[in-house]
C-alpha positions in Angstrom: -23.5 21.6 -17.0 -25.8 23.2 -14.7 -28.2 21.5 -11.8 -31.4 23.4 -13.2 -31.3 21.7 -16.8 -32.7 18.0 -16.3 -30.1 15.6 -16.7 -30.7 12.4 -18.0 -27.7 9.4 -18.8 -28.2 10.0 -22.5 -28.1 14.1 -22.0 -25.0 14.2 -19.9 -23.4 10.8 -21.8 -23.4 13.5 -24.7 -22.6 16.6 -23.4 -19.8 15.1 -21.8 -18.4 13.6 -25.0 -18.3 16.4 -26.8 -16.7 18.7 -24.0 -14.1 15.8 -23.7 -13.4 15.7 -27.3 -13.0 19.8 -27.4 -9.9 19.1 -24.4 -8.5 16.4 -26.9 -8.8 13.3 -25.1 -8.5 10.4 -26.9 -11.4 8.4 -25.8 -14.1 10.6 -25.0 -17.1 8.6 -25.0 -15.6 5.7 -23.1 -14.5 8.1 -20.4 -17.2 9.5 -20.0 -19.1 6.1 -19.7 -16.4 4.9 -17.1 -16.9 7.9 -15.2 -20.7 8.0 -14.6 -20.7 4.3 -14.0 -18.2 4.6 -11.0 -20.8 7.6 -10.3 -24.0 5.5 -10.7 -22.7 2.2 -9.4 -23.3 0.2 -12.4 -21.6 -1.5 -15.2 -21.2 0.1 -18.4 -23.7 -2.3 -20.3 -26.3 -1.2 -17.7 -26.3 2.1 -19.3 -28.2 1.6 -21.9 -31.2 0.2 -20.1 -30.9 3.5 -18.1 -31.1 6.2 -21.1 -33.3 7.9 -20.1 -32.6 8.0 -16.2 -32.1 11.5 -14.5 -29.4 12.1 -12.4 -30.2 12.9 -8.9 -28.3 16.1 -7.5 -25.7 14.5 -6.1 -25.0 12.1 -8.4 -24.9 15.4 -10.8 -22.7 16.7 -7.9 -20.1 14.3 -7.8 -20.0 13.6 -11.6 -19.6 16.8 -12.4 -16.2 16.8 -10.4 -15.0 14.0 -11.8 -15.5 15.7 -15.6 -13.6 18.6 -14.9 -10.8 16.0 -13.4 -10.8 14.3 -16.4 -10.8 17.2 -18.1 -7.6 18.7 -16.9 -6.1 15.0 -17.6 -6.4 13.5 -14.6 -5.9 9.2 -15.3 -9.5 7.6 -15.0 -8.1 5.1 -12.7 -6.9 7.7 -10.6 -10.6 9.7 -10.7 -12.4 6.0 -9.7 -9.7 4.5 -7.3 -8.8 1.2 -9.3 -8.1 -0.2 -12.2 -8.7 -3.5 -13.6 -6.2 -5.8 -14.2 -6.4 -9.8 -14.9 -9.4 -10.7 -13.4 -9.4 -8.5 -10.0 -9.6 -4.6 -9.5 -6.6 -3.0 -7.8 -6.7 0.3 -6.4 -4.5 2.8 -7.7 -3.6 6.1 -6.1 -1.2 8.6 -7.5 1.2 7.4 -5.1 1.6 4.4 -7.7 2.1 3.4 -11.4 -0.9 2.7 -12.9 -1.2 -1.2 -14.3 -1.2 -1.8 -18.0 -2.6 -4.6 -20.1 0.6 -5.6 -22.0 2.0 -6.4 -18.0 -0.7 -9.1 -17.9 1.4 -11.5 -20.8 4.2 -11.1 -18.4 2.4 -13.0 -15.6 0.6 -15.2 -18.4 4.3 -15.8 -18.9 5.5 -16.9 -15.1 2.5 -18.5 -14.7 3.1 -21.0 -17.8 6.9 -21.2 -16.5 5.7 -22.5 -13.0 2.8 -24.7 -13.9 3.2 -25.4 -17.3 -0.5 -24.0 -17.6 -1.7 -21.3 -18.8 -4.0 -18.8 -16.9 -6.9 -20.2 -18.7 -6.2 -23.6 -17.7 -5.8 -22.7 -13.7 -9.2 -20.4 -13.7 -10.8 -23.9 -15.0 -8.9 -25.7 -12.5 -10.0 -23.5 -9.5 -13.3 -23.9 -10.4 -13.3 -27.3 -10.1 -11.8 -27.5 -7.0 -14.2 -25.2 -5.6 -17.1 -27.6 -6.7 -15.3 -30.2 -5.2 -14.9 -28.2 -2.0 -19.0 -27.9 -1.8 -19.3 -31.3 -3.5 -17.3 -32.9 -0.1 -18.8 -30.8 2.0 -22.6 -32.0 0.5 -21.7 -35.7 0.5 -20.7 -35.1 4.5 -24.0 -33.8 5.3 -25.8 -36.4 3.3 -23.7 -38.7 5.0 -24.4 -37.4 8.5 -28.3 -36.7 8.0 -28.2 -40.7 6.5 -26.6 -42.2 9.4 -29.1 -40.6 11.6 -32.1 -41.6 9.4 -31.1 -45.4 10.0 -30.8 -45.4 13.1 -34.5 -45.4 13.1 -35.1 -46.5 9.7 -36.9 -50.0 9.9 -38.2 -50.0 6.4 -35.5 -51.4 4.5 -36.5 -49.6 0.6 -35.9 -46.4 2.5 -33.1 -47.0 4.6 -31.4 -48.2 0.9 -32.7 -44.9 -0.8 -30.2 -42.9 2.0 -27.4 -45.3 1.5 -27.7 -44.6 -2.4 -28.1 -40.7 -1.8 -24.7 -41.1 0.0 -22.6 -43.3 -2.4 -24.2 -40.7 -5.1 -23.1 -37.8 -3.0 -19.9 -39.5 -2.9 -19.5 -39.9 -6.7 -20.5 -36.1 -7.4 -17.6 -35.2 -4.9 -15.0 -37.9 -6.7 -15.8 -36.5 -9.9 -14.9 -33.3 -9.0 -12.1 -33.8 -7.0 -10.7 -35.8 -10.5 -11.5 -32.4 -12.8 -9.7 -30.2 -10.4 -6.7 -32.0 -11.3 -3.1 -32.2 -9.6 -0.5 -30.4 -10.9 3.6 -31.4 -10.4 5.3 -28.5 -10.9 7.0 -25.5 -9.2 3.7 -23.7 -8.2 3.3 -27.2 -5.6 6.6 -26.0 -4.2 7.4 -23.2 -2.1 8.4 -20.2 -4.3 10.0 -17.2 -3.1 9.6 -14.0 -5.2 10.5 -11.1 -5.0 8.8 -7.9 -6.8 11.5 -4.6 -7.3 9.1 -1.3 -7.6 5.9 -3.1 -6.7 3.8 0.0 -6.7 0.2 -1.4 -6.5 1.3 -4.5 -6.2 -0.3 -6.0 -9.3 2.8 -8.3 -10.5 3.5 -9.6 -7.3 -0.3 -9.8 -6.0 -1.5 -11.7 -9.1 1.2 -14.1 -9.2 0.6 -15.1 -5.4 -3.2 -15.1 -6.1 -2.8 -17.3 -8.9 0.2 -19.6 -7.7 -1.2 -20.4 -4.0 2.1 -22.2 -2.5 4.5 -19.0 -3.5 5.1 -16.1 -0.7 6.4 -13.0 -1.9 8.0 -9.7 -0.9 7.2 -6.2 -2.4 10.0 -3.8 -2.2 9.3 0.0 -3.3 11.3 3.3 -2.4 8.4 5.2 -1.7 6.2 4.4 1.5 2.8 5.6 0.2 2.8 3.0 -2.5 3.3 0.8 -0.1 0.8 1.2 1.4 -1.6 0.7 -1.6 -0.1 -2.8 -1.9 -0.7 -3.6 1.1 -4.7 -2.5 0.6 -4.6 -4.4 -2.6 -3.0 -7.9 -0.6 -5.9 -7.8 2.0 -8.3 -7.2 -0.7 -7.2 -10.3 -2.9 -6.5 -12.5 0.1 -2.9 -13.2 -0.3 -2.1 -10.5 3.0 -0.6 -13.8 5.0 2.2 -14.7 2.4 3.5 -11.1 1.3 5.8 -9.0 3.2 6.5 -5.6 2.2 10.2 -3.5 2.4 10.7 0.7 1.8 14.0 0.0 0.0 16.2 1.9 -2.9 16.6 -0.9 -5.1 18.7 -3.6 -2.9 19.9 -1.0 -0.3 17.7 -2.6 2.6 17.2 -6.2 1.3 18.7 -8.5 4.1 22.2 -9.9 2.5 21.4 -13.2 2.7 18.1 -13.1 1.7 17.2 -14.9 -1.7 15.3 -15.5 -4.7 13.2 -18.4 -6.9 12.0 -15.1 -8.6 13.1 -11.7 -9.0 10.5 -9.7 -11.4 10.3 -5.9 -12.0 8.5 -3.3 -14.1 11.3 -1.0 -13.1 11.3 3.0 -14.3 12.5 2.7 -17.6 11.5 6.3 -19.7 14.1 8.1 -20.4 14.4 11.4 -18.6 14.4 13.8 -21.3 11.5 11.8 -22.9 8.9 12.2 -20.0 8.2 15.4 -21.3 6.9 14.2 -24.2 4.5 11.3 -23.0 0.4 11.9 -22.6 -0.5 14.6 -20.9 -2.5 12.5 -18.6 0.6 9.9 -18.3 2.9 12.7 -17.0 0.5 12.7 -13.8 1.8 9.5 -13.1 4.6 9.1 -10.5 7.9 10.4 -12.0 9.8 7.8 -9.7 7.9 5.1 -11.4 8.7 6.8 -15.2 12.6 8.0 -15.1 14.5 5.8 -15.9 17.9 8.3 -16.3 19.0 9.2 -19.0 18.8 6.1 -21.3 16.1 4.5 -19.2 18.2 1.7 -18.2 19.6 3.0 -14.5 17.0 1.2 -12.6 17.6 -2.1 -14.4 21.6 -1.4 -14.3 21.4 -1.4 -10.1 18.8 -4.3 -10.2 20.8 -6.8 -12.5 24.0 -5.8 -10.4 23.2 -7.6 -7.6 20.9 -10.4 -9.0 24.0 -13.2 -8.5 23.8 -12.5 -4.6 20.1 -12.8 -4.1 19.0 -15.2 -6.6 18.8 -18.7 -6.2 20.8 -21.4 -8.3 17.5 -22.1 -10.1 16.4 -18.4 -10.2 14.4 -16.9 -12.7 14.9 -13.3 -13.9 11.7 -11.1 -15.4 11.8 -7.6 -16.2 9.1 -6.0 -18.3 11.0 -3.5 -20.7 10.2 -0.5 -22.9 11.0 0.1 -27.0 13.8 -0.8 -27.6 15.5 -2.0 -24.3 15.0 -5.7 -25.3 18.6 -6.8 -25.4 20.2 -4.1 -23.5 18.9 -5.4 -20.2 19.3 -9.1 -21.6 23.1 -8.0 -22.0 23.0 -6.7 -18.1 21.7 -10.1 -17.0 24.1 -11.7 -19.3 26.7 -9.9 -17.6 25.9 -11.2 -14.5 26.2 -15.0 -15.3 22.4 -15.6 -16.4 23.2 -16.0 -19.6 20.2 -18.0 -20.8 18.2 -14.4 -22.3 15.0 -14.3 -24.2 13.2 -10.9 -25.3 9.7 -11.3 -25.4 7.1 -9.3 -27.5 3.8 -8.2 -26.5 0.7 -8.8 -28.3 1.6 -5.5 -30.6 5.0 -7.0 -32.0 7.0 -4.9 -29.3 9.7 -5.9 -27.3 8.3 -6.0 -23.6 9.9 -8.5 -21.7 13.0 -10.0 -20.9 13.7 -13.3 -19.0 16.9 -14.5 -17.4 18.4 -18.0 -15.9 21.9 -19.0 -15.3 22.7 -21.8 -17.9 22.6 -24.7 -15.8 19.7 -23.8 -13.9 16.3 -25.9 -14.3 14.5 -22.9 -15.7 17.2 -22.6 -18.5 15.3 -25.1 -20.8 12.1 -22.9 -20.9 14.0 -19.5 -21.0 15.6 -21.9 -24.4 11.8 -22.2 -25.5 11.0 -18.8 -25.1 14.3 -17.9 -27.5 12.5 -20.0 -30.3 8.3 -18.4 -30.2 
């Protein structure tokens, strides 16, 4: 790739394909479109109205040191700063675990268990009650700018034309208010959750985006992913209700302090197995990968204390990898929540496990989980 030859999207779109595919990366194309749209500040779709675009030199500049990043199997997300997950971008550093898809069904999962709605269901419902935000907030200007009119208003066809404007206003505003919906369940209560190996933040973050009455505290060992989360809870709004503790597991969580919610995508490879995974997922934080020598340490010192800081009605999550389905339901078992279900993800695998003591009120939907 050199600054003299003309480079247009399609040209470098190419080249870069086919140098990607001679290092062996498995999507080579995509990359290399993900790349040059963090490069050209543009979505991949806008591509192809730009074909036949050149480059300008320090677009060329920059790009180019992104491909040789990639090259030497660098993570994308780590090359652009973020990664998408739900519907937000969080930045990623390599400080932190990069967020997967399969973690989304694990909040689609809390989510249902606190609302009893699934995450399509609250998007609608936000929606509404935006337009019924704007909706009240029209019918109280029409309502203003009306009573003013009649003060003056002698002609009484026009002075009934503002009163109508208002009582329609009104009705627009009702009508929304009545989509938006009510919902009577544990998101209208205050929930306290608590995230073990936040990282970027994206469990905890999502669920307090999405659930706007919980708080929630982020503990990680390491102090630079810390301080991602803490960029990615200003940048979703949710900075207010999140406090954030540099802890080894439980070793600086105040005694008393307890849960409605303990969730954690914990380290969980096994040690001798890191060596084995993508080249480009070895760049990823080994704290946040070993998980000792069977994978299960992390979840071992987590479950151990779970009695003390969990609440009588407290709900255990823990994402899990291949195979660890009912070993970490036996931890939590262990330890008196003894209502288990080992959830798959979308690809038949066993990826999450939840937990609730047996006479708890989240027992009965743990129970439902047990039979899907």
């Amino acid at each position: 790739m050199t600054e003299q030859a003309v480079w247009t999207v399609n040209r470098i779109l190419q080249w870069t394909q086919q140098y990607f595919s001679g290092k062996g990366l498995e999507n080579p194309r995509l990359d290399a479109e993900v790349l040059l749209c963090d490069v050209l500040g543009c979505r991949r779709i806008d591509l192809f109205m730009r074909l036949q675009q050149e480059l300008l030199p320090e677009e060329l500049k920059r790009y180019r040191d992104y491909v040789l990043r990639r090259a030497a199997w660098e993570p994308l997300a780590y090359i652009i700063g973020r990664k998408a997950f739900l519907q937000w971008e969080f930045k990623v550093t390599p400080a932190v675990l990069i967020p997967r898809p399969e973690t989304e069904l694990l909040i689609e999962k809390l989510v249902q268990c606190c609302t009893g709605k699934s995450l399509t269901q609250l998007e609608k419902e936000a929606f509404w009650r935006k337009k019924a935000e704007e909706a009240k907030a029209a019918a109280e200007k029409t309502r203003e700018i009306s009573a003013e009119k009649l003060q003056n208003e002698t002609d009484p066809d026009k002075a009934a034309a503002w009163q109508q404007e208002v009582a329609d206003r009104e009705m627009v505003a009702a009508q929304a208010v009545e989509r938006a919906g009510t919902s009577e369940n544990f998101a209208n209560k205050r929930t306290d959750i608590l995230d073990m190996g936040t990282g970027s933040g994206a469990i905890l973050l999502s669920l307090l985006k999405l659930l706007p009455e919980t708080r929630g505290l982020a503990v990680d060992i390491s102090p630079e992913a810390l301080a991602v989360a803490k960029e990615n809870a200003e940048l979703l709004g949710v900075r207010d209700r999140t406090w954030f503790l540099q802890s080894d597991i439980w070793s600086r969580v105040p005694v008393k302090a307890q849960f409605d919610i303990v969730v954690s995508n914990p380290p969980y490879i096994p040690a001798e197995v890191i060596g084995t995974l993508a080249k480009d997922v070895q760049k990823e934080p080994r704290l946040a990968l070993d998980g000792g020598n069977d994978g299960l340490a992390a979840y071992r010192k987590i479950t151990a204390s779970l009695p003390q800081h969990m609440k009588p009605d407290g709900l255990a999550v823990f994402e899990v990898g291949i195979g660890q389905g009912e070993a970490v339901a036996a931890l939590c078992r262990e330890q008196g929540f003894t209502v288990t279900a080992v959830v798959k993800d979308y690809a038949g695998i066993d990826r999450m496990v939840f937990a609730a003591r047996p006479d708890s009120a989240r027992a009965n939907w743990v129970k439902e989980l047990q039979k899907k």
